[in-house]
Backbone as numpy.savetxt, mean C-alpha at the origin, in Angstrom:
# Nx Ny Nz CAx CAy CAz Cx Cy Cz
48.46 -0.23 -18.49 48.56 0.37 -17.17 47.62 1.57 -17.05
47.70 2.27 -18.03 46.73 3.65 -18.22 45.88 3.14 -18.14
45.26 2.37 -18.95 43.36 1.70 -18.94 43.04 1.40 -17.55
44.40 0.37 -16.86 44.02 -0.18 -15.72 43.63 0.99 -15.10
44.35 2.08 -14.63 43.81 3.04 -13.59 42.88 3.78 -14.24
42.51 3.88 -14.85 41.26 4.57 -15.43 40.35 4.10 -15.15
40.16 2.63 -15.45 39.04 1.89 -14.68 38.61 1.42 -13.46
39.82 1.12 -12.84 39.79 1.69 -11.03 38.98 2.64 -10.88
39.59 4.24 -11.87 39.36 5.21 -11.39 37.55 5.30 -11.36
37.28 4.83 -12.27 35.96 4.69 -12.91 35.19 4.39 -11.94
35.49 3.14 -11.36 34.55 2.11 -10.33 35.02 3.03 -8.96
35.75 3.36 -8.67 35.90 4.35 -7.28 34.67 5.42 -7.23
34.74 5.87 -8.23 33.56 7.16 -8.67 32.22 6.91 -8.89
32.37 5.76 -9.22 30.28 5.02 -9.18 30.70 4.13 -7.51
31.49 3.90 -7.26 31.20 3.07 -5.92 30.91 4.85 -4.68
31.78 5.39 -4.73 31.28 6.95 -4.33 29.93 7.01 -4.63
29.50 7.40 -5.93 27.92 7.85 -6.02 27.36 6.75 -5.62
27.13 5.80 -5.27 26.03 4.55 -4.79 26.43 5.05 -2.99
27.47 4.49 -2.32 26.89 5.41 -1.39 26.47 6.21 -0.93
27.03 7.56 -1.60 26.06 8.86 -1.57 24.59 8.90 -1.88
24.24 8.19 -2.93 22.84 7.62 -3.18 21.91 7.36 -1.91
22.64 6.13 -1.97 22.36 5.13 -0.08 22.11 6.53 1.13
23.04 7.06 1.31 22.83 7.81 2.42 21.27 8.83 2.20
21.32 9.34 0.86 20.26 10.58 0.42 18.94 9.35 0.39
18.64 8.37 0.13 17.75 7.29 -0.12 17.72 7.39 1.93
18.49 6.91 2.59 17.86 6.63 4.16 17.29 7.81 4.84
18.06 8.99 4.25 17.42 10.29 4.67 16.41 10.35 4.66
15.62 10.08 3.09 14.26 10.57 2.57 13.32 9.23 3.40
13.79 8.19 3.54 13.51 7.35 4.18 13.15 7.68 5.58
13.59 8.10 6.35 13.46 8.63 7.45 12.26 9.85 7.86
12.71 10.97 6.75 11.66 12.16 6.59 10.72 11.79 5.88
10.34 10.83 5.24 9.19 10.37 4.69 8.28 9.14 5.36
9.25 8.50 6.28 8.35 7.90 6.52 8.41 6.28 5.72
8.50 6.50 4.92 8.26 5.19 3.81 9.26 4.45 3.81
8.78 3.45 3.38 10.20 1.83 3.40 10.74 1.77 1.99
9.92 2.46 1.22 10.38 1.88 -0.30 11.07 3.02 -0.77
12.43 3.42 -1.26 12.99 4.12 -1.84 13.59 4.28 -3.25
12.94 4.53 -4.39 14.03 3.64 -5.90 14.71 4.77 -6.11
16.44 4.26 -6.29 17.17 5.40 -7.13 16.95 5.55 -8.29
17.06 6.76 -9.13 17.36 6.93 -10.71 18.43 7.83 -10.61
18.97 7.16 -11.46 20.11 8.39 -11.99 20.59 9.44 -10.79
20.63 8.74 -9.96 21.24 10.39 -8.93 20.21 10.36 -7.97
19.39 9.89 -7.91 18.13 10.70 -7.20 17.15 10.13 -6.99
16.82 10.78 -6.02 15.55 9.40 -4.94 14.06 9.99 -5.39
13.44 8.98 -5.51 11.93 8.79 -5.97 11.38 8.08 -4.62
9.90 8.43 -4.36 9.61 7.52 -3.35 8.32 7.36 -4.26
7.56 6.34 -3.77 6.32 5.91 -4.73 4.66 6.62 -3.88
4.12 7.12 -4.95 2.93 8.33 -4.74 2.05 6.99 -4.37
1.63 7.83 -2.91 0.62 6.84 -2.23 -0.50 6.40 -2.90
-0.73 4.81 -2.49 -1.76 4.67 -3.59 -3.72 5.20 -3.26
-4.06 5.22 -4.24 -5.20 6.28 -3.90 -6.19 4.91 -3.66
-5.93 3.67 -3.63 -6.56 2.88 -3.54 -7.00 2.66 -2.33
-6.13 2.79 -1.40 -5.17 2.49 -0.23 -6.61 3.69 0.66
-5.98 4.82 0.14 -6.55 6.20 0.72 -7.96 6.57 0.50
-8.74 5.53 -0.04 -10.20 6.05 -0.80 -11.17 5.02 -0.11
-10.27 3.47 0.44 -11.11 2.32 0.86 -12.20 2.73 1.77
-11.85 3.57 2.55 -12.82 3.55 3.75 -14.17 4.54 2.90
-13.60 5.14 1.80 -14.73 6.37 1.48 -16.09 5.04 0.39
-15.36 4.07 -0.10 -15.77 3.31 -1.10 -16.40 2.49 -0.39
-16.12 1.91 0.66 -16.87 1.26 1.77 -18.25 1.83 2.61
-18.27 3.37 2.46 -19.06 3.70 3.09 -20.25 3.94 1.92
-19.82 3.98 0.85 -20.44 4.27 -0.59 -21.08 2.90 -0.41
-20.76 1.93 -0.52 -20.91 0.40 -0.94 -22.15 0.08 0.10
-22.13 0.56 1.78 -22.99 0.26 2.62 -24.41 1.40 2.38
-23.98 2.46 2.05 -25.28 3.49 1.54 -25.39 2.99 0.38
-25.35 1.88 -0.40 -26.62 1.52 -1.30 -26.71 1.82 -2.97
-25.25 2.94 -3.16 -24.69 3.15 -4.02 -24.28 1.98 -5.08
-24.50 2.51 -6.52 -24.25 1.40 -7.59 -22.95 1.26 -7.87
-22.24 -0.17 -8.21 -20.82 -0.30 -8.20 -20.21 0.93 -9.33
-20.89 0.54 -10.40 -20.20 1.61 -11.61 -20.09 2.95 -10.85
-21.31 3.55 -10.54 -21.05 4.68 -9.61 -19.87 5.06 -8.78
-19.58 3.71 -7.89 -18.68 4.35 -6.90 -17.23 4.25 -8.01
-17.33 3.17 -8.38 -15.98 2.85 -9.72 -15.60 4.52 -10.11
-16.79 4.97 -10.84 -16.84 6.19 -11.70 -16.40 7.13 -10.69
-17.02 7.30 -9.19 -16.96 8.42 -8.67 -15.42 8.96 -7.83
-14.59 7.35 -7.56 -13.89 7.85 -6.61 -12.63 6.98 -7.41
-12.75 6.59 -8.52 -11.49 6.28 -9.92 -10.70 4.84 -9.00
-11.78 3.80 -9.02 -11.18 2.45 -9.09 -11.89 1.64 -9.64
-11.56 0.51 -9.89 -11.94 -0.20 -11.10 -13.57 -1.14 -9.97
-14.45 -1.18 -11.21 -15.46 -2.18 -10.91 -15.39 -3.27 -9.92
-14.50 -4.39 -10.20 -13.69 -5.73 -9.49 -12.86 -4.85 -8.35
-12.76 -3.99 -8.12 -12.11 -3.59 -6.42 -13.25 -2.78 -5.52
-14.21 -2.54 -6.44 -15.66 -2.43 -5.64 -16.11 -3.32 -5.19
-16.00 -4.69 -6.34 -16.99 -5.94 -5.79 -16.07 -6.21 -4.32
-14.57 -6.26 -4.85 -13.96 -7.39 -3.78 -13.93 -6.37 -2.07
-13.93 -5.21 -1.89 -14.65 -4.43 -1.17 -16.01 -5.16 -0.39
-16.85 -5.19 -1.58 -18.17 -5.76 -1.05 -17.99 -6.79 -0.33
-17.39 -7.59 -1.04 -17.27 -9.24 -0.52 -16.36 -9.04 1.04
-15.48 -8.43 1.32 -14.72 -8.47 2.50 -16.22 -7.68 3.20
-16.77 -6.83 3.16 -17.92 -5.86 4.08 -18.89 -7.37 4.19
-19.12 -8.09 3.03 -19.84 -8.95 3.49 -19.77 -10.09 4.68
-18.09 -10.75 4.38 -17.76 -11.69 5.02 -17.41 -11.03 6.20
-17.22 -9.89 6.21 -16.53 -9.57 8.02 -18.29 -9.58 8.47
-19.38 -9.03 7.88 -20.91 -9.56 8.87 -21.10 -11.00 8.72
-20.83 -11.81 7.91 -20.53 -12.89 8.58 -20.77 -13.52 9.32
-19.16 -13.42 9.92 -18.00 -13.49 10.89 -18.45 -13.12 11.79
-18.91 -12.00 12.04 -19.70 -10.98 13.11 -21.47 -11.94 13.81
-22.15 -12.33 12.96 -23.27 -13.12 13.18 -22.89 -14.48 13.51
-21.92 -14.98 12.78 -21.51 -16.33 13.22 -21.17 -16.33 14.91
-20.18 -15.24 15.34 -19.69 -15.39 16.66 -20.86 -14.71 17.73
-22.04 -13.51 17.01 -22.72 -13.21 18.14 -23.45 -14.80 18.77
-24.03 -15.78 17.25 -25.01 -16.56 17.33 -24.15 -17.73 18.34
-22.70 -18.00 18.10 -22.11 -18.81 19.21 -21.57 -18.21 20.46
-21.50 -17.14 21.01 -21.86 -16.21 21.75 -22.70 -16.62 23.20
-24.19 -16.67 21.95 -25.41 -16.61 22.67 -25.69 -17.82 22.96
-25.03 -18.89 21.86 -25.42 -19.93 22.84 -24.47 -20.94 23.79
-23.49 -20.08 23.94 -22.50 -20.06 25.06 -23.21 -19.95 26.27
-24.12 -18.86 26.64 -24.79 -18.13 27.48 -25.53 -18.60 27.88
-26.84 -19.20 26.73 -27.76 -19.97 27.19 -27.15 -21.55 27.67
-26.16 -22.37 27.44 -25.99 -23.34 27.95 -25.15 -23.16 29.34
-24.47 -22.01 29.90 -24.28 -21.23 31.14 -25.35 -21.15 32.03
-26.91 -21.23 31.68 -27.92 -20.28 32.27 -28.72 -21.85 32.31
């Protein structure tokens, strides 16, 4: 009988801290902004923005001025292969871009 309520008592007191958790997790959720929240032990972590995320447009502009991959790799701390694949999207969106001016134009001319 003792064990039994002890262990009730037990699971009452972690079912308490998980909601309390929950609530401090939607808070930071809210004032942060962010969707992703992980508990530890008590306490909310949110995940440090990625610098990958935050550097694309600077690595892109590196990549179109002519700059060497290792360079930009080295200069702004991402790996070689997320320079290339960078390149390759800057490439395929001109493209994309020439493909539709060139059907475009001859939209126009068969209009005219």
């Amino acid at each position: 009988m003792y064990i039994e309520n002890q262990q009730s008592m037990e699971e009452r007191k972690l079912k308490k801290q998980a909601e309390k958790a929950l609530e401090i997790a939607k808070r930071v959720q809210e004032e942060t902004g962010r969707k992703t929240v992980y508990l530890r032990k008590g306490q909310v972590f949110t995940l440090k923005p990625n610098p990958k995320v935050d550097v694309k447009e600077e690595v892109i502009k590196a990549i179109e001025a002519g700059e060497s991959v290792g360079a930009i790799a080295k200069k702004y701390g991402v790996s070689r292969t997320t320079v290339y694949n960078y390149r390759r999207e800057i490439e395929a969106a001109k493209d994309r871009a020439v493909k539709y001016s060139e059907l475009r134009s001859r939209i126009q001319k068969s209009k005219q």
